[in-house]
C-alpha positions in Angstrom: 75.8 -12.9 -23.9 73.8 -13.5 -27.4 70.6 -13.2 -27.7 69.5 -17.2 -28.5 71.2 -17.5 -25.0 69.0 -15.2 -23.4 66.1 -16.4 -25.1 67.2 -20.1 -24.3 67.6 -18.9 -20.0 64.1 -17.1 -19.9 61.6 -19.1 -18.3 64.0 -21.4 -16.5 63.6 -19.9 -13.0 59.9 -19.2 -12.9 59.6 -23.4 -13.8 61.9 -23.5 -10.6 60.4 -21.2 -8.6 56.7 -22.9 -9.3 57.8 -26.5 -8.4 59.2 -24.9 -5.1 55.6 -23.4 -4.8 53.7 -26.6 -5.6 55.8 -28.2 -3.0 55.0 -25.5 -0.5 51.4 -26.3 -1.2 52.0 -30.4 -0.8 53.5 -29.9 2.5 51.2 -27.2 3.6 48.4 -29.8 2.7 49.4 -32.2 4.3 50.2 -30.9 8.0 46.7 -29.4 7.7 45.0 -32.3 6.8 46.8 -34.5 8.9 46.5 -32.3 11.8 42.7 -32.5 11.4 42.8 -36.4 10.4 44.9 -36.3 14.0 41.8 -33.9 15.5 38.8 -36.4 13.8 41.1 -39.2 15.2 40.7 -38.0 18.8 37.2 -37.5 18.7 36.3 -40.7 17.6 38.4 -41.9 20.6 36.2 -39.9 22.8 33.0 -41.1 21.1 34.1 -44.4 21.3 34.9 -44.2 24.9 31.4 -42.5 25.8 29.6 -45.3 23.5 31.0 -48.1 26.2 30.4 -46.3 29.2 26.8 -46.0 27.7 26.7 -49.5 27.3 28.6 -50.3 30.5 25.4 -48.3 32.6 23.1 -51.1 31.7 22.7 -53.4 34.7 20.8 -56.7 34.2 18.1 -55.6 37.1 17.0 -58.8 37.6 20.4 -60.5 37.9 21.4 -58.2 40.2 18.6 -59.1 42.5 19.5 -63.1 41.9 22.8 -61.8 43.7 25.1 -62.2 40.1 26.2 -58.6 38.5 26.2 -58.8 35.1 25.4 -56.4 32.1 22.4 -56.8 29.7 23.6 -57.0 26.8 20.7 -56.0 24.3 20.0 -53.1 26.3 23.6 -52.0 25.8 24.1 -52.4 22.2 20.7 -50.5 22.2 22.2 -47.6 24.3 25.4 -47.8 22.7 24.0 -47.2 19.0 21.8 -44.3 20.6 25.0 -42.5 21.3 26.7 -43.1 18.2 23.6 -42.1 16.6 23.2 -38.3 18.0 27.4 -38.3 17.8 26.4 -38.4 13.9 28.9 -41.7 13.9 28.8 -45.4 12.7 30.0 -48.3 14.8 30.0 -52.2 15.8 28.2 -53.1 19.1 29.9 -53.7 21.9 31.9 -56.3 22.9 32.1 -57.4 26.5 35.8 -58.4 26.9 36.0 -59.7 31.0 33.7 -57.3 32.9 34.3 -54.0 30.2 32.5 -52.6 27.4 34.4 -52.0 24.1 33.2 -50.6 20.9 34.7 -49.1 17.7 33.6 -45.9 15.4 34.3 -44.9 11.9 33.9 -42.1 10.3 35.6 -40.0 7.6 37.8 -36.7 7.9 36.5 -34.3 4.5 40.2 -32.9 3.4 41.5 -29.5 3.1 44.1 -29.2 0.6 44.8 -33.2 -0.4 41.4 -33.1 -2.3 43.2 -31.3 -5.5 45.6 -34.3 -5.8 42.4 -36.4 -5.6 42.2 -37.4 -2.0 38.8 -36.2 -0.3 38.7 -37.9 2.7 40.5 -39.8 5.2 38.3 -42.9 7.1 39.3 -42.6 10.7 38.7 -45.3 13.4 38.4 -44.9 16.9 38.2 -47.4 19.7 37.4 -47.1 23.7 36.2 -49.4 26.6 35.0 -48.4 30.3 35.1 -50.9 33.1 31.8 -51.8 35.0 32.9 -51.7 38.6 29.9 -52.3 41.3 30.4 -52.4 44.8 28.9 -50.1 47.5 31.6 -48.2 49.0 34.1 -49.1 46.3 34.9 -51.7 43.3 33.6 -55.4 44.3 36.9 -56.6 45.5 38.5 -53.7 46.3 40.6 -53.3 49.2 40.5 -50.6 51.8 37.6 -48.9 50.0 
């Protein structure tokens, strides 16, 4: 072998060897950030969920002594921002879809490893509704309860 063909081959592995690294890195990047955008994901889920059983707890009193069951509504969009409050999240009041409470969250996953290609964080949603069931030994309109 000359020596301009040895001087022409130097170089040419390390430039393979480093994309091979940088793509190490990509993938690396993203099943860590993805596993914790999966994690954030989750817990907004759970926050979500807790927000509308929060909500779902406040019983129009004086409804309920008129004989109708029914939820007030201010007092659960008051309770329901309380929670989301000291969960450190944001989120929509609730919505009270046939007898349930359901509320959405967002809030943002801070990256890993995707923040040196310029992504920093991730917004994540998370949605959850409880049921209001009433009854004294059971759901209203339950059987064999």
């Amino acid at each position: 072998m000359s020596e301009q063909t040895r001087a022409r081959d130097q170089g040419s592995l390390s430039l393979f060897f480093l994309g091979i690294a940088l793509g190490f890195l990509a993938l690396t990047g993203l099943v860590l950030d993805g596993g914790g955008k999966v994690l954030t994901e989750e817990r907004a889920d759970a926050v979500a969920r807790e927000a509308a059983r929060a909500a779902c707890e406040q019983i129009d009193v004086n409804a309920v002594l008129g004989g109708t069951y029914q939820i007030d509504r201010t007092r659960a969009a008051e309770a329901s921002a309380e929670y989301l409050g000291r969960a450190g999240m944001d989120g929509s009041p609730p919505q009270f879809p046939a007898g349930a409470c359901s509320v959405a969250v967002t809030t943002t996953y801070r990256t890993k490893l995707l923040g040196l290609i310029g992504i920093d964080q991730i917004t994540v949603t998370g949605h959850g509704t409880a049921v209001a069931f009433y009854g004294i030994t059971g759901p209203e309109g339950s059987v064999g309860n």
